[in-house]
Every structure is written in C-alpha cells, then in structure tokens.
mmCIF file of the N, C-alpha and C atoms, coordinates in Angstrom:
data_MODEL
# 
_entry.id   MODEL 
# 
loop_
_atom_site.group_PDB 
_atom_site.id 
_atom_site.type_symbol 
_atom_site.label_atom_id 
_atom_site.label_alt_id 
_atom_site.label_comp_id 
_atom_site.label_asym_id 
_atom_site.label_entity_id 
_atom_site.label_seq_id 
_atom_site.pdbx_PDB_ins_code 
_atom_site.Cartn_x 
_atom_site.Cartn_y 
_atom_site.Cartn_z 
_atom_site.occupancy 
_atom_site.B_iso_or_equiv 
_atom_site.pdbx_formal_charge 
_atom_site.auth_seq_id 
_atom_site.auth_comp_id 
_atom_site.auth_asym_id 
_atom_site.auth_atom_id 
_atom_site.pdbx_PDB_model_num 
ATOM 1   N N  . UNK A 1 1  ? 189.313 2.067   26.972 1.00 0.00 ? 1  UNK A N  1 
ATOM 2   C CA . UNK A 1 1  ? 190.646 1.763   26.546 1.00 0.00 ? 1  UNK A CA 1 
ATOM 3   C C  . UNK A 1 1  ? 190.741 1.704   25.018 1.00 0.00 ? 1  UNK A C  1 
ATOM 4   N N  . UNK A 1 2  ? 189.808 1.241   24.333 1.00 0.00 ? 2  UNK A N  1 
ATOM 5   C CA . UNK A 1 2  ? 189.644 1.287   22.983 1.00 0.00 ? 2  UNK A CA 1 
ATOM 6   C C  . UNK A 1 2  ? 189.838 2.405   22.231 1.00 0.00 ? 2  UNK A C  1 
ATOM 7   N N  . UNK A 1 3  ? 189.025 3.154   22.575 1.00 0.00 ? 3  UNK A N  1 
ATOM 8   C CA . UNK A 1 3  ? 188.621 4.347   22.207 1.00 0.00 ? 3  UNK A CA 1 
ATOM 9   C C  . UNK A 1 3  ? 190.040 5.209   22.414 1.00 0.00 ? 3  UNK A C  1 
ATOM 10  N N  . UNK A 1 4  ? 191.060 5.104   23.255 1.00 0.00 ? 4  UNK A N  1 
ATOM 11  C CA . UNK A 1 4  ? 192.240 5.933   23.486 1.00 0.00 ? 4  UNK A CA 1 
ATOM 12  C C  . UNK A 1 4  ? 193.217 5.076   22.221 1.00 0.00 ? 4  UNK A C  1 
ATOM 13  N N  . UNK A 1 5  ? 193.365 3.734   22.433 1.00 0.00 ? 5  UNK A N  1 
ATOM 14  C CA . UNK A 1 5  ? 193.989 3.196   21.344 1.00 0.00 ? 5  UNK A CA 1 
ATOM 15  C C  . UNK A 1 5  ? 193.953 3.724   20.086 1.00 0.00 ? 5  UNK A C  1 
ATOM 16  N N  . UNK A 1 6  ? 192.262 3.685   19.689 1.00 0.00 ? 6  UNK A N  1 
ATOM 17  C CA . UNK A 1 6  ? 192.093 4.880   18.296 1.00 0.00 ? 6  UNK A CA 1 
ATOM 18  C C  . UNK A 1 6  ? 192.416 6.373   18.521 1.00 0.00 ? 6  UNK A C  1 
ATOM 19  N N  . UNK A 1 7  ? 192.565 7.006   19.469 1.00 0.00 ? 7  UNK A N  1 
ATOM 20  C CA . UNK A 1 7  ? 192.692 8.255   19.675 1.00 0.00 ? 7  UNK A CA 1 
ATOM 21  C C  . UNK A 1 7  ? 194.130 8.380   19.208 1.00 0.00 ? 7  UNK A C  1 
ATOM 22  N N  . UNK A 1 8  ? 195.000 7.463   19.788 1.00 0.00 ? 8  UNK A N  1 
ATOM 23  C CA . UNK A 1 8  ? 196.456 7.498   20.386 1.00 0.00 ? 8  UNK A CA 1 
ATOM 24  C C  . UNK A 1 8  ? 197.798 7.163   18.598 1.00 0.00 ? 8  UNK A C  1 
ATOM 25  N N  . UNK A 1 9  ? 196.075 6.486   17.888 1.00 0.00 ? 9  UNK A N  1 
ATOM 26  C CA . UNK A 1 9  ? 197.041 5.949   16.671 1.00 0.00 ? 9  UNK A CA 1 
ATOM 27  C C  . UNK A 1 9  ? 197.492 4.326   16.986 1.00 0.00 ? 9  UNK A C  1 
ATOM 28  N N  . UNK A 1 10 ? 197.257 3.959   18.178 1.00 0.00 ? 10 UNK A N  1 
ATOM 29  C CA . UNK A 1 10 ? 197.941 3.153   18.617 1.00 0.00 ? 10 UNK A CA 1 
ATOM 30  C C  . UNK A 1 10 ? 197.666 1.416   17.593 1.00 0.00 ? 10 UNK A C  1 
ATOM 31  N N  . UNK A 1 11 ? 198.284 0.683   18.170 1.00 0.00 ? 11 UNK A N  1 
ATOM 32  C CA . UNK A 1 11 ? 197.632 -0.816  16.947 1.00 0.00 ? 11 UNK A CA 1 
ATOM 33  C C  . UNK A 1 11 ? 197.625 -2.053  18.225 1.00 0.00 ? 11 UNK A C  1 
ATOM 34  N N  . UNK A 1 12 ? 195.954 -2.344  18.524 1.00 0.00 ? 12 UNK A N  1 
ATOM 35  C CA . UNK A 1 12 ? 196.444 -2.940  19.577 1.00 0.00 ? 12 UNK A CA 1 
ATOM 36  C C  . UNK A 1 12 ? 196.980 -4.278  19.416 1.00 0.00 ? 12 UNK A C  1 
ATOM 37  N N  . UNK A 1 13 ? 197.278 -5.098  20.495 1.00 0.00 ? 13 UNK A N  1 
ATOM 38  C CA . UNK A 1 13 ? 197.968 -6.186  20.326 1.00 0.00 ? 13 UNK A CA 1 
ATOM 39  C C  . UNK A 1 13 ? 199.733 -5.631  20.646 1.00 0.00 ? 13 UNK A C  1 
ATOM 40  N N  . UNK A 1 14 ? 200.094 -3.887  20.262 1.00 0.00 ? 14 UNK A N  1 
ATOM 41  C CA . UNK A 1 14 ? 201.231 -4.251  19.752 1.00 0.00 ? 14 UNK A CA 1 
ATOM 42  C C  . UNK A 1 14 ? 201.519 -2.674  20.836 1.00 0.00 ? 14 UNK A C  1 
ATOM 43  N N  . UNK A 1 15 ? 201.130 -1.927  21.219 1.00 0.00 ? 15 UNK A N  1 
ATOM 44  C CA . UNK A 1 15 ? 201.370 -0.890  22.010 1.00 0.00 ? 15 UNK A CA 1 
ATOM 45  C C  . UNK A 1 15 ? 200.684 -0.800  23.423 1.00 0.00 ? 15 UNK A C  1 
ATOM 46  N N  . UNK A 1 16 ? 199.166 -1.561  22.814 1.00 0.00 ? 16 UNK A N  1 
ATOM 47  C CA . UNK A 1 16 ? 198.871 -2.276  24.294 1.00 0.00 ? 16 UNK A CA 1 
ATOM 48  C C  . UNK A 1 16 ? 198.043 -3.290  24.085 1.00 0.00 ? 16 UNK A C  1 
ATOM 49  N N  . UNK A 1 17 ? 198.289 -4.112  25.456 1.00 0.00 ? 17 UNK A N  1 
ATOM 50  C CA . UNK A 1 17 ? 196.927 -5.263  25.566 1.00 0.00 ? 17 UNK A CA 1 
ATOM 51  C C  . UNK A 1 17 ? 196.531 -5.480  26.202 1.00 0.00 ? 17 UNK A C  1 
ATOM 52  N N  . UNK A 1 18 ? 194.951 -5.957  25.657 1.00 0.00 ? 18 UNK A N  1 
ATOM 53  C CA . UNK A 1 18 ? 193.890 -5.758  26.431 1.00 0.00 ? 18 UNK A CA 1 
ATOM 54  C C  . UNK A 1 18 ? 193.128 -7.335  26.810 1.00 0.00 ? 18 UNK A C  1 
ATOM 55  N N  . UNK A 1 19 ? 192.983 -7.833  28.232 1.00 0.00 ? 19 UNK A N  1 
ATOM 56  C CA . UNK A 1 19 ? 192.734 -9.179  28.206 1.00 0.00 ? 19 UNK A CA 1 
ATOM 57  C C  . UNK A 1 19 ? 191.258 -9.041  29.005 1.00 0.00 ? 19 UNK A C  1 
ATOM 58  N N  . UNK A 1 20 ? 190.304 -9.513  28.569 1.00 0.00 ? 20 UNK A N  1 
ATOM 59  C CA . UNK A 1 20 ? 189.176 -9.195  29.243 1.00 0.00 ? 20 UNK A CA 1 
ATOM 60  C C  . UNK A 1 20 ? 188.397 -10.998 29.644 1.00 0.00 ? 20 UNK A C  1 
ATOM 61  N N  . UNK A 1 21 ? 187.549 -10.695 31.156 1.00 0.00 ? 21 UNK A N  1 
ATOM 62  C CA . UNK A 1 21 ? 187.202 -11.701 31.075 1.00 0.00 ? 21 UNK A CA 1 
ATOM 63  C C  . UNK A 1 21 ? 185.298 -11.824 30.618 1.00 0.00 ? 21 UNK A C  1 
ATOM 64  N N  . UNK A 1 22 ? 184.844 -13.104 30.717 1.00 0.00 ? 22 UNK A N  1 
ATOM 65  C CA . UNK A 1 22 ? 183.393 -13.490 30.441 1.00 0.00 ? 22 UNK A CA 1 
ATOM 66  C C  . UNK A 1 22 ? 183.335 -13.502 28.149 1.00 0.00 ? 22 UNK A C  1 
ATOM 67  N N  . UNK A 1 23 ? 183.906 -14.186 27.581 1.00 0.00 ? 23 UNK A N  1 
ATOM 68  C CA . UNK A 1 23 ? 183.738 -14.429 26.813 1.00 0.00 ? 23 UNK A CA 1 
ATOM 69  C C  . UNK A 1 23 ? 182.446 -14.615 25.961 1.00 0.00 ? 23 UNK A C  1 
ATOM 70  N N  . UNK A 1 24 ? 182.284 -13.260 24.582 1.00 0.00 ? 24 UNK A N  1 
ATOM 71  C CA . UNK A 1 24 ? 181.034 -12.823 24.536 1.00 0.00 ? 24 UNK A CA 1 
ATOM 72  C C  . UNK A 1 24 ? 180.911 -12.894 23.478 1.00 0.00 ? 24 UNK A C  1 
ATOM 73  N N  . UNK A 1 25 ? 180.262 -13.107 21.982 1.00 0.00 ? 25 UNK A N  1 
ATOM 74  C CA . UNK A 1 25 ? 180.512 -12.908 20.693 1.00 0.00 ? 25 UNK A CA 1 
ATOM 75  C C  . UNK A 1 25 ? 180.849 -11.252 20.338 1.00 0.00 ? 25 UNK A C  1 
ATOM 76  N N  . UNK A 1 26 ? 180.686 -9.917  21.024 1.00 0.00 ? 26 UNK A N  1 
ATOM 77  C CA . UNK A 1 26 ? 180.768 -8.743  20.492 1.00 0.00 ? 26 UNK A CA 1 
ATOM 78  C C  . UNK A 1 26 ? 182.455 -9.165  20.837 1.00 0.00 ? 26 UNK A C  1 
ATOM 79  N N  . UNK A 1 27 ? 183.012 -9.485  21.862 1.00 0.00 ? 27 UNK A N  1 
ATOM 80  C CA . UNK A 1 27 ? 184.611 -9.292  21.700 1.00 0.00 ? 27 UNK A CA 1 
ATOM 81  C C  . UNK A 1 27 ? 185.124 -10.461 20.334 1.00 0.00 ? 27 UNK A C  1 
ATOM 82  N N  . UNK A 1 28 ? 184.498 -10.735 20.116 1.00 0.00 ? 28 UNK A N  1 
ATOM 83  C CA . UNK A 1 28 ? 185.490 -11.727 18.854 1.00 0.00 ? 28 UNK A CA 1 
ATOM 84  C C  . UNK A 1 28 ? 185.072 -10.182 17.432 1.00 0.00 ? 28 UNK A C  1 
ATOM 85  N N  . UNK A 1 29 ? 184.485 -9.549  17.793 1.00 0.00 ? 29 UNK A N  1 
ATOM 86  C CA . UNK A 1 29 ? 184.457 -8.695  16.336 1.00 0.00 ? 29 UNK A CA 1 
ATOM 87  C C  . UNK A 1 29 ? 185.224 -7.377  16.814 1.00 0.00 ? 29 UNK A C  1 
ATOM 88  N N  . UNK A 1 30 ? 185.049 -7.193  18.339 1.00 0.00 ? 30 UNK A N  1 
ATOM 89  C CA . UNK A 1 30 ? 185.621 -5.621  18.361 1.00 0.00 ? 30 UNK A CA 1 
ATOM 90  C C  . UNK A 1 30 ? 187.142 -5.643  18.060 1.00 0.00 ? 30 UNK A C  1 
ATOM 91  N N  . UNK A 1 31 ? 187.509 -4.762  17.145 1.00 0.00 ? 31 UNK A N  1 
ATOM 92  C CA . UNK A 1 31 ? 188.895 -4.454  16.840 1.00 0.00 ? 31 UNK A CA 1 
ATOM 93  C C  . UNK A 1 31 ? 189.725 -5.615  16.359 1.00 0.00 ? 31 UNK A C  1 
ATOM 94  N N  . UNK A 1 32 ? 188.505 -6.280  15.579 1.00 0.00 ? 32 UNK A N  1 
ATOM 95  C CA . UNK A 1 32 ? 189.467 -7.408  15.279 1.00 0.00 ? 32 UNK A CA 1 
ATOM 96  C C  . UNK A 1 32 ? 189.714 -8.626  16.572 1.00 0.00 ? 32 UNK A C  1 
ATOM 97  N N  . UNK A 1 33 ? 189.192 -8.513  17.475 1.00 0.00 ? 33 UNK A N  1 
ATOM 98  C CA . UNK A 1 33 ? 188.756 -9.447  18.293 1.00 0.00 ? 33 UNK A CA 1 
ATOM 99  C C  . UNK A 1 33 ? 189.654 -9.568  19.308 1.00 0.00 ? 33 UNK A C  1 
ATOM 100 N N  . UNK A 1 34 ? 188.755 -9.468  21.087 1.00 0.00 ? 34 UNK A N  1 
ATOM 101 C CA . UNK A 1 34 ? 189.752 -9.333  22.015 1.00 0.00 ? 34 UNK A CA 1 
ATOM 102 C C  . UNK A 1 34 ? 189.728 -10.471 23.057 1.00 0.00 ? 34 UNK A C  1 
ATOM 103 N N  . UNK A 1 35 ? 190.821 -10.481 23.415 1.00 0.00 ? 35 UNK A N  1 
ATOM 104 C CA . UNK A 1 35 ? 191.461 -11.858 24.109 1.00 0.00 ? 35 UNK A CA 1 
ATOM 105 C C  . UNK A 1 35 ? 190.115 -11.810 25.918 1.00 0.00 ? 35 UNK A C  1 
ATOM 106 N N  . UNK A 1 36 ? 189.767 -13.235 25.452 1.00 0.00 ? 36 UNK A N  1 
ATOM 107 C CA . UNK A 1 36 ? 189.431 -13.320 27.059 1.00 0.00 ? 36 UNK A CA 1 
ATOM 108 C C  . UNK A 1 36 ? 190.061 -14.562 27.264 1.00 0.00 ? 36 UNK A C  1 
ATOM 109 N N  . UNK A 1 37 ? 189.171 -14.421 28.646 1.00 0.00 ? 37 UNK A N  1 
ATOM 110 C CA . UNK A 1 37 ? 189.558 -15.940 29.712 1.00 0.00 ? 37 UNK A CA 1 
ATOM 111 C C  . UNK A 1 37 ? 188.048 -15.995 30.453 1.00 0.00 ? 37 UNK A C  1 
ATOM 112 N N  . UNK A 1 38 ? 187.174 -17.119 30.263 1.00 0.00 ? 38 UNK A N  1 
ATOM 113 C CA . UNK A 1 38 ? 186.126 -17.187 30.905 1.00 0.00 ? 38 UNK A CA 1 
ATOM 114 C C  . UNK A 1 38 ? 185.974 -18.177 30.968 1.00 0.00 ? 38 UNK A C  1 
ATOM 115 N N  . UNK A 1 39 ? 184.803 -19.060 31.703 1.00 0.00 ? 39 UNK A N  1 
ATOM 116 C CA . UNK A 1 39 ? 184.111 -20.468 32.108 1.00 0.00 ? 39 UNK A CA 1 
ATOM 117 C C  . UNK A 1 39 ? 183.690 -20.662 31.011 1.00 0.00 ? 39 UNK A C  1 
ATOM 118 N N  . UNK A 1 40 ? 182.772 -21.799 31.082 1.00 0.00 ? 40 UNK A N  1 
ATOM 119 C CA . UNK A 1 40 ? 182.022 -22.421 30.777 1.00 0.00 ? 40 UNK A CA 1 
ATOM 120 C C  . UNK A 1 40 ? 180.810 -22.132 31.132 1.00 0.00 ? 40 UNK A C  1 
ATOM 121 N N  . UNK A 1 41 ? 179.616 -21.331 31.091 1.00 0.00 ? 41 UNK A N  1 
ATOM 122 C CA . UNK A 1 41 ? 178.157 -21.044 31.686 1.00 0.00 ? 41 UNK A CA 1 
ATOM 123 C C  . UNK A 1 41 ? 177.788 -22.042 31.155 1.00 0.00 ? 41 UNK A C  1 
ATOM 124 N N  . UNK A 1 42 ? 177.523 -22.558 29.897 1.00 0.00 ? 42 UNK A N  1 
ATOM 125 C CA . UNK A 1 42 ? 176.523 -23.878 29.849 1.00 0.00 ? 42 UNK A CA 1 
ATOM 126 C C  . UNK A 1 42 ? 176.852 -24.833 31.312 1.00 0.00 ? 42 UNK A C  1 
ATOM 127 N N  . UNK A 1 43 ? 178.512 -25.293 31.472 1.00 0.00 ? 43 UNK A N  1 
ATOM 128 C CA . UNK A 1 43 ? 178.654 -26.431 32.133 1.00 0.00 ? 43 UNK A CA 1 
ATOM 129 C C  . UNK A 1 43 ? 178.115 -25.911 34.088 1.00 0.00 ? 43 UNK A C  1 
ATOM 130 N N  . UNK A 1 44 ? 178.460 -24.562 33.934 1.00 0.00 ? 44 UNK A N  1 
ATOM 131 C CA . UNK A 1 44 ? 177.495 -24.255 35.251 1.00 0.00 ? 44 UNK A CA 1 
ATOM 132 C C  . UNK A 1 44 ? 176.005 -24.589 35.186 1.00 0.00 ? 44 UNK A C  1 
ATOM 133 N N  . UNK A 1 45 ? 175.779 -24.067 34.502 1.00 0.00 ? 45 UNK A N  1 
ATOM 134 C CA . UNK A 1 45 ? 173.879 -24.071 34.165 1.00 0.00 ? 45 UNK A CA 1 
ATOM 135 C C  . UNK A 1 45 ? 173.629 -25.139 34.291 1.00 0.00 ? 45 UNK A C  1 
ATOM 136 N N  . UNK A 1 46 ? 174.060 -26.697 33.751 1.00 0.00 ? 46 UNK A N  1 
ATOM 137 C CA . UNK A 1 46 ? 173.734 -27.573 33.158 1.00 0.00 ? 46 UNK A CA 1 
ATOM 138 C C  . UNK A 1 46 ? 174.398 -28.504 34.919 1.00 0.00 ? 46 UNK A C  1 
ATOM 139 N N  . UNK A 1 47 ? 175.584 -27.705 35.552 1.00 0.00 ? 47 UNK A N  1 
ATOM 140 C CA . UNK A 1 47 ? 175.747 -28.686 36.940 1.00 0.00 ? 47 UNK A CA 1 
ATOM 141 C C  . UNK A 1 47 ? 174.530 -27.994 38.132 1.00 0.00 ? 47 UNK A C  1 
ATOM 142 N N  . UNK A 1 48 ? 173.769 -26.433 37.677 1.00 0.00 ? 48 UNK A N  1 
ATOM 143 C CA . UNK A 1 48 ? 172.805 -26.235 39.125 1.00 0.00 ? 48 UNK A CA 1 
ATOM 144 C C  . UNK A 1 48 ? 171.512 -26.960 38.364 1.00 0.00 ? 48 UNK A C  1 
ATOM 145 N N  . UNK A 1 49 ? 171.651 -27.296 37.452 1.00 0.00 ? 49 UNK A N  1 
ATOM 146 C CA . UNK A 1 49 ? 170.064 -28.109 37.113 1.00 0.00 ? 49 UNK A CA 1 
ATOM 147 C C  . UNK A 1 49 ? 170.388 -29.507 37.571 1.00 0.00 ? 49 UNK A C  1 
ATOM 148 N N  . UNK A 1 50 ? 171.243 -29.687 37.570 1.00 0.00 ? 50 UNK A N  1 
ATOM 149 C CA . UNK A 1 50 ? 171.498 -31.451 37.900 1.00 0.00 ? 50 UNK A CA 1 
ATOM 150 C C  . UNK A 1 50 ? 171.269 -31.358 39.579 1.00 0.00 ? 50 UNK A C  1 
ATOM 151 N N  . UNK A 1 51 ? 172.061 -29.982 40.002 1.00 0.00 ? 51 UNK A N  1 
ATOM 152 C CA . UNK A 1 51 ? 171.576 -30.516 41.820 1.00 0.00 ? 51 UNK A CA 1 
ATOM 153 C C  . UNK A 1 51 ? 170.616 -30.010 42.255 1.00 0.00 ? 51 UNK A C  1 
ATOM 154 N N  . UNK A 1 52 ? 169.758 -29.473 41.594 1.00 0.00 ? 52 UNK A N  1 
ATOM 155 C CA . UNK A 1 52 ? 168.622 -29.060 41.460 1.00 0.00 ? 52 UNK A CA 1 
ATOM 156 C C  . UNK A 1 52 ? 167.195 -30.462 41.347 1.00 0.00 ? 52 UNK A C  1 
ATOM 157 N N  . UNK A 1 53 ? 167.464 -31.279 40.387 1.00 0.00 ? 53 UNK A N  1 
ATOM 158 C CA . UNK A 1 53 ? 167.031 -32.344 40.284 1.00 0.00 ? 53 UNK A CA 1 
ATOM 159 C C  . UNK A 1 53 ? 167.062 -33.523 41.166 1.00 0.00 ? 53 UNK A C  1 
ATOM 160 N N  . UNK A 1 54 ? 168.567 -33.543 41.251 1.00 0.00 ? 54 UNK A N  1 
ATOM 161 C CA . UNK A 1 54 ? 168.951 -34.704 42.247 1.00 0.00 ? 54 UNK A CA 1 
ATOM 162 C C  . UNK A 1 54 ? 168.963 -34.333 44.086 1.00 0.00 ? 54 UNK A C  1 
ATOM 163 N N  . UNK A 1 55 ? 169.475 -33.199 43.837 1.00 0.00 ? 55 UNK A N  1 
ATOM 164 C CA . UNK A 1 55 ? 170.004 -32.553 45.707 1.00 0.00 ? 55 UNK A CA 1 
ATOM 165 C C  . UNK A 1 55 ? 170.799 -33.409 46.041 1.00 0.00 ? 55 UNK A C  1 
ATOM 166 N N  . UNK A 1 56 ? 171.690 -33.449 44.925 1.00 0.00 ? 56 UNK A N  1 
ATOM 167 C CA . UNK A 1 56 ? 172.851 -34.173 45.464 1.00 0.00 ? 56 UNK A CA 1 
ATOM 168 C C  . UNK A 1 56 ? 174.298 -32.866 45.821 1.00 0.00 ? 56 UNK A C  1 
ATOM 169 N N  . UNK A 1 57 ? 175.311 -32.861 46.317 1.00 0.00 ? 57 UNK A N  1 
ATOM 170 C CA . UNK A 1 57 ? 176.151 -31.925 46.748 1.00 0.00 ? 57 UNK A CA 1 
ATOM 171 C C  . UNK A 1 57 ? 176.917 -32.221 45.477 1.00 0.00 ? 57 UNK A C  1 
ATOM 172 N N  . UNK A 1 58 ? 177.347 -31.199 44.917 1.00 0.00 ? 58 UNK A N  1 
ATOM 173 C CA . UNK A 1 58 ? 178.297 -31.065 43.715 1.00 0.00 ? 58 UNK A CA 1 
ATOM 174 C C  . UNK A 1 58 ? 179.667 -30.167 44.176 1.00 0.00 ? 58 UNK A C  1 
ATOM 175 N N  . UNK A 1 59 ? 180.518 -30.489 43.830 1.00 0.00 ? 59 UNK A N  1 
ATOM 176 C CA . UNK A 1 59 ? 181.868 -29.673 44.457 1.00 0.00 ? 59 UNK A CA 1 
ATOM 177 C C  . UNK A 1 59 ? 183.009 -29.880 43.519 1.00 0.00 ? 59 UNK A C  1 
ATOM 178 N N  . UNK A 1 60 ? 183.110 -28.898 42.553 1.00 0.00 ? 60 UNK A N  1 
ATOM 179 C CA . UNK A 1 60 ? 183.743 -29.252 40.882 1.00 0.00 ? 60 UNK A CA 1 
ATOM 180 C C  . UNK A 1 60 ? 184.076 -27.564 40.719 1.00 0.00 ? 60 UNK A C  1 
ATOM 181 N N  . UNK A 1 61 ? 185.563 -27.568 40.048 1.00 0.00 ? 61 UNK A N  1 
ATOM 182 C CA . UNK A 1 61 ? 186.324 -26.970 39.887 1.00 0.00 ? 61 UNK A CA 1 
ATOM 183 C C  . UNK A 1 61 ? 186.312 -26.387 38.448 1.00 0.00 ? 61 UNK A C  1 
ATOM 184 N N  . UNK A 1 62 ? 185.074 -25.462 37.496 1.00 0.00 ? 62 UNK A N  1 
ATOM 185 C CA . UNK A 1 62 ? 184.387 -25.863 36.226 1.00 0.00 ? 62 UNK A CA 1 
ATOM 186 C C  . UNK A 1 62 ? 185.892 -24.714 35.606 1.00 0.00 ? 62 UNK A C  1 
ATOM 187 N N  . UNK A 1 63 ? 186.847 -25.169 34.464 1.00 0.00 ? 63 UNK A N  1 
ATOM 188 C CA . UNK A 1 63 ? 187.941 -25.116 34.275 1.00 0.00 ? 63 UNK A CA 1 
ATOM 189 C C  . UNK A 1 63 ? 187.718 -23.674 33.325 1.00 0.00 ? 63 UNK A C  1 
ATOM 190 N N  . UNK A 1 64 ? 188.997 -22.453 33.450 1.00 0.00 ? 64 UNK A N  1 
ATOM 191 C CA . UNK A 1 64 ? 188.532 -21.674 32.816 1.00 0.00 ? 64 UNK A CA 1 
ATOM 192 C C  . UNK A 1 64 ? 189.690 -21.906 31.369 1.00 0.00 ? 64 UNK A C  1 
ATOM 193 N N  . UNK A 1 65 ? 189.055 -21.056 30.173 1.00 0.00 ? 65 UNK A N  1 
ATOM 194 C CA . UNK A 1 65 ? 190.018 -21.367 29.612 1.00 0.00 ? 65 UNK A CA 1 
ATOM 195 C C  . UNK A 1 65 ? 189.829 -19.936 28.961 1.00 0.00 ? 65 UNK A C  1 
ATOM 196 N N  . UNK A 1 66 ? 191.546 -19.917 27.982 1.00 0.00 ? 66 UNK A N  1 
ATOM 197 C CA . UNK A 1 66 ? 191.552 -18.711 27.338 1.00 0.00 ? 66 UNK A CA 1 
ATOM 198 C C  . UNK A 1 66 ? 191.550 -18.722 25.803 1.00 0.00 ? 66 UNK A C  1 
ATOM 199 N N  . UNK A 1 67 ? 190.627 -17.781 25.254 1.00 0.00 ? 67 UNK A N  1 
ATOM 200 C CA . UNK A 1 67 ? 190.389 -16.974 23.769 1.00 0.00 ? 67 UNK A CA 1 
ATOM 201 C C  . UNK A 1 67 ? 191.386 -16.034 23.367 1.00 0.00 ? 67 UNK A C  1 
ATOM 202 N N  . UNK A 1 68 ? 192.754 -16.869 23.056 1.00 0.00 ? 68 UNK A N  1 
ATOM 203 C CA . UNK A 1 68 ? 193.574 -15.923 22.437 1.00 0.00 ? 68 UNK A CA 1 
ATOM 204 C C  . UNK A 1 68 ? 193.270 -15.354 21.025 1.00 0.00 ? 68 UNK A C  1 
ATOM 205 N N  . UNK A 1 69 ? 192.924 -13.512 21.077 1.00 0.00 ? 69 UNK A N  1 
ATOM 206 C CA . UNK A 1 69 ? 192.430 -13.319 19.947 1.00 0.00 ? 69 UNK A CA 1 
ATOM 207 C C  . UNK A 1 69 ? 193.846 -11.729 19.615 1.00 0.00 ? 69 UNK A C  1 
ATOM 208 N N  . UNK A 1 70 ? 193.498 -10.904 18.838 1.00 0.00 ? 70 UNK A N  1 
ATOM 209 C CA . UNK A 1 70 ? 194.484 -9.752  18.752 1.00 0.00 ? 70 UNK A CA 1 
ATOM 210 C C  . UNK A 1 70 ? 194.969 -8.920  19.689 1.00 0.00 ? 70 UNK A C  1 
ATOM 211 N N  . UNK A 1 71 ? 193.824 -8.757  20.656 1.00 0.00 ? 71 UNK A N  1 
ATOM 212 C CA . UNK A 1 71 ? 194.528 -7.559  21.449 1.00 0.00 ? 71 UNK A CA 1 
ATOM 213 C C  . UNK A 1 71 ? 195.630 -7.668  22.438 1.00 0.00 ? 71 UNK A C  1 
ATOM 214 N N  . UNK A 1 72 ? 196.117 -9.288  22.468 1.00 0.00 ? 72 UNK A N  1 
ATOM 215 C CA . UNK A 1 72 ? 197.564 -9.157  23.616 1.00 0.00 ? 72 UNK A CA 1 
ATOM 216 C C  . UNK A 1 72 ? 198.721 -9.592  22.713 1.00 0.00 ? 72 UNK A C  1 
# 
C-alpha cells in the first residue's frame, strides 16, 4: 500500500489511510509514522509467567490501545 501511495503521488494520512495492527518501532518511522492499535505483550508475558508460577486461573481482558500517528 505504501509503495502505491508513492507511486500514486499520493500524501498519506490525506488520500488514504492506513491503520495497522501489533505496534512496532519500524511503523513509528515509516512515512512519517503509521497508526496502530495493539496490546500490551509485556502485560501478556508478564500475566503467562505469573500462571505459570502460581497455576492459578487468570481470566483478564489485557486492554488494546491506539498509536495515533500520520497515516489516518
């Protein structure tokens, strides 16, 4: 999709947008930086080591949130 944006002339954010998920450091630089919506992996990682330890049942709703950056 990028790659047509530059093809097209286009400016994104403003002819199209692009919302991607799993929040990564390469999307905060590409094109000026593109919008996600992802978890939290530490707070996963950090709840299967706890029931991992304990074997206790965990049942948690780990909240996603969004990286509004240029491309929407």
């Amino acid at each position: 999709m990028l790659k047509e944006v530059l093809q097209k002339d286009w400016t994104l954010g403003q002819d199209l947008g692009i919302l991607s998920h799993n929040d990564d450091v390469i999307k905060e630089i590409i094109s000026g930086g593109i919008t996600t919506f992802s978890t939290s992996f530490a707070r996963i990682g950090s709840e299967a080591a706890r029931f991992v330890l304990e074997r206790t049942l965990i049942r948690e709703v780990v909240p996603t949130t969004l990286v509004d950056r240029n491309s929407v």
